[in-house]
C-alpha positions in Angstrom: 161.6 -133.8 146.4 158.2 -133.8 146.4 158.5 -130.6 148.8 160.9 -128.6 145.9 157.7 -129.4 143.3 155.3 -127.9 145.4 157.6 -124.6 146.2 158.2 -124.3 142.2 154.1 -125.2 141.5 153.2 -122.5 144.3 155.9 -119.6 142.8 154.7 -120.1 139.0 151.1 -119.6 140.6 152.2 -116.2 142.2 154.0 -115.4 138.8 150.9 -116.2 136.8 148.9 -113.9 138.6 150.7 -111.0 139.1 151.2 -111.0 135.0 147.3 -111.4 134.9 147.6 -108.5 137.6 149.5 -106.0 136.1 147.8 -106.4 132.6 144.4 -105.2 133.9 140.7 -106.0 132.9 140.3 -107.1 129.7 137.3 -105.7 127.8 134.5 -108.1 126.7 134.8 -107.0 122.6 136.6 -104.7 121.2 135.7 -101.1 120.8 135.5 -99.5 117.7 138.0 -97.5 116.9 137.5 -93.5 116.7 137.0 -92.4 113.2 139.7 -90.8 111.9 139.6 -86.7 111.5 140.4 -85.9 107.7 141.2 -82.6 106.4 138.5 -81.4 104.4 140.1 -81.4 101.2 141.2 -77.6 99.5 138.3 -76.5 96.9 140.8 -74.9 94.7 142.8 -78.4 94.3 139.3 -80.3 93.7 138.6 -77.4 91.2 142.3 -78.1 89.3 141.8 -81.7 89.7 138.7 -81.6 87.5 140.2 -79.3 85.1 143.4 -81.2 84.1 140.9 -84.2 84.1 138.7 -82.1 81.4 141.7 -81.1 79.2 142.8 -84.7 79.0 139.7 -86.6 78.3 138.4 -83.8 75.7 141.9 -84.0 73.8 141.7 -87.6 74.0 138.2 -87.3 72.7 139.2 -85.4 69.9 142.2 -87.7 69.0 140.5 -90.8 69.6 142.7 -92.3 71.8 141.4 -94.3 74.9 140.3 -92.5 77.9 142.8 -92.1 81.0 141.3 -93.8 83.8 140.3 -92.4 87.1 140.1 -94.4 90.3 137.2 -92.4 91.7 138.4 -92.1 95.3 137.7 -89.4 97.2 140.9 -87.1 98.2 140.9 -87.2 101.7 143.8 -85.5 102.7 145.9 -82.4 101.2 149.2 -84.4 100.4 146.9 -87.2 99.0 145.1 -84.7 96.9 148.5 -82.8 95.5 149.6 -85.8 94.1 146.6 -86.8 92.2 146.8 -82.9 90.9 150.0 -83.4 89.6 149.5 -86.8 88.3 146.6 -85.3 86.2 148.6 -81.9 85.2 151.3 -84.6 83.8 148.1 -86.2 81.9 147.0 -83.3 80.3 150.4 -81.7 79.4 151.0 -85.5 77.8 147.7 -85.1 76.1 148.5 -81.8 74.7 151.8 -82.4 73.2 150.6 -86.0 71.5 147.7 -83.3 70.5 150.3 -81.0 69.1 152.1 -84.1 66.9 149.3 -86.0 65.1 151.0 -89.4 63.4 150.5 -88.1 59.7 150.6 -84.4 59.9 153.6 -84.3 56.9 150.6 -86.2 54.9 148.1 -84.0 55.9 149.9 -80.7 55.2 151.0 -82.2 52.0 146.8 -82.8 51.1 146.1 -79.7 52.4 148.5 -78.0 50.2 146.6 -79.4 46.9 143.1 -78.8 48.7 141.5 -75.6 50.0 142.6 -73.3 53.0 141.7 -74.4 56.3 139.0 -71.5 56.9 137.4 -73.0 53.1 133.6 -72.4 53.8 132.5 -73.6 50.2 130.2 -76.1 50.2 130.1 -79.2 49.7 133.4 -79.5 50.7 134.7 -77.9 54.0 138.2 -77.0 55.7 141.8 -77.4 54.5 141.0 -81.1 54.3 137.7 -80.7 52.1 135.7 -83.0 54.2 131.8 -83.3 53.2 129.1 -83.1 55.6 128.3 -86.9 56.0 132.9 -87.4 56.4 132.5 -84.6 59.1 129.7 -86.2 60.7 131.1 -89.5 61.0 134.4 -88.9 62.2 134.2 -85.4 63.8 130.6 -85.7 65.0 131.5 -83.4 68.3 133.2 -80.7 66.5 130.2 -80.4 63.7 127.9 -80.8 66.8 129.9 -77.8 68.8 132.1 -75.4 66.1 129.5 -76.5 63.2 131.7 -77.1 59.6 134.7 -78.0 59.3 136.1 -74.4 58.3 135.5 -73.2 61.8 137.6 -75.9 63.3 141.3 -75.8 63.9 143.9 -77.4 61.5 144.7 -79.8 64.1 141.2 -80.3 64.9 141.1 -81.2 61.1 144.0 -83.4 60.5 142.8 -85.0 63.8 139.5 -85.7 61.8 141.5 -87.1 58.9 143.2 -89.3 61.3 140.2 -91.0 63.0 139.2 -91.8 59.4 142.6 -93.1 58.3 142.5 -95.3 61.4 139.2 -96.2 60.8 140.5 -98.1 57.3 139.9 -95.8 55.2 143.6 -94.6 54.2 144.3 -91.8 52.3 141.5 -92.5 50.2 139.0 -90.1 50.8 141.6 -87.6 49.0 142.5 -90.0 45.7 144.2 -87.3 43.6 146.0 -85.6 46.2 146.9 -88.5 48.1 148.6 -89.5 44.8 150.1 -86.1 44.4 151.4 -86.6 47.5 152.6 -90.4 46.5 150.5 -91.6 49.7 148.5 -94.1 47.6 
């Protein structure tokens, strides 16, 4: 018996190092591995990246709405770098056509109707809305900084305006008599 222990002892010895054996020297630490080779990413998709980025924060800007966000990584690969293209060509074609609706534009055509045209450069009331220097200033301070008056903005630009200042908590109210025309107050 004791003879059969020592045959099984001396063949699990053999077995043990023939598996130590066949799996080689083992390295002391482990080696770093090789950095991996990224494509250099396409200029022309970094250049359309930053454009759709542009068109959405500036309408955003203009409507007052919060900011998209932007992760900040870098695009590292092509496939990588088409899909955050897209994702921001979706953002900005969103942007545009929330641009294109503002929430109140019935009530602002309706004000503008009883006001002046759009391109009204008569002081001291400006644009199809008739907004004064220091309304223009504190709702639309961009615009006044980069177009100047409110005539030489667009009439969404405008109405935009209007809208910051309506959401502001201000209402209708910087137009009393139209707004009444208009049964808005």
């Amino acid at each position: 018996m004791l003879q059969n222990v020592l045959r099984l002892l001396a063949a699990l010895v053999l077995i043990g190092c023939a598996v130590i054996a066949l799996a080689g020297p083992r390295p002391a630490a482990a080696e770093p591995a090789a950095p991996r080779i990224v494509d250099p990413p396409d200029p022309l998709l970094l250049k359309q990246i930053r454009r759709y980025q542009r068109q959405t924060w500036r309408l955003q800007r203009l409507m007052g709405v919060r900011r998209s966000p932007t992760s900040g990584t870098k695009v590292r690969n092509r496939e990588y770098g088409l899909w955050v293209r897209n994702l921001w060509h979706k953002r900005a074609a969103h942007a545009w056509i929330r641009w294109q609706r503002p929430p109140r534009r019935s009530a602002w055509l309706c004000i503008h109707s009883h006001e002046g045209a759009w391109t009204d450069p008569n002081a001291p009331y400006y644009g199809g809305l008739q907004m004064d220097i220091s309304f223009q200033h504190t709702y639309g301070r961009e615009l006044l900084r980069r177009k100047g008056t409110a005539d030489n903005w667009t009439p969404l630009e405008q109405m935009w305006v209007a809208e910051r200042a309506y959401r502001s908590g201000r209402g209708f109210y910087p137009w009393p008599n139209t707004a009444r025309y208009c049964n808005l107050i």
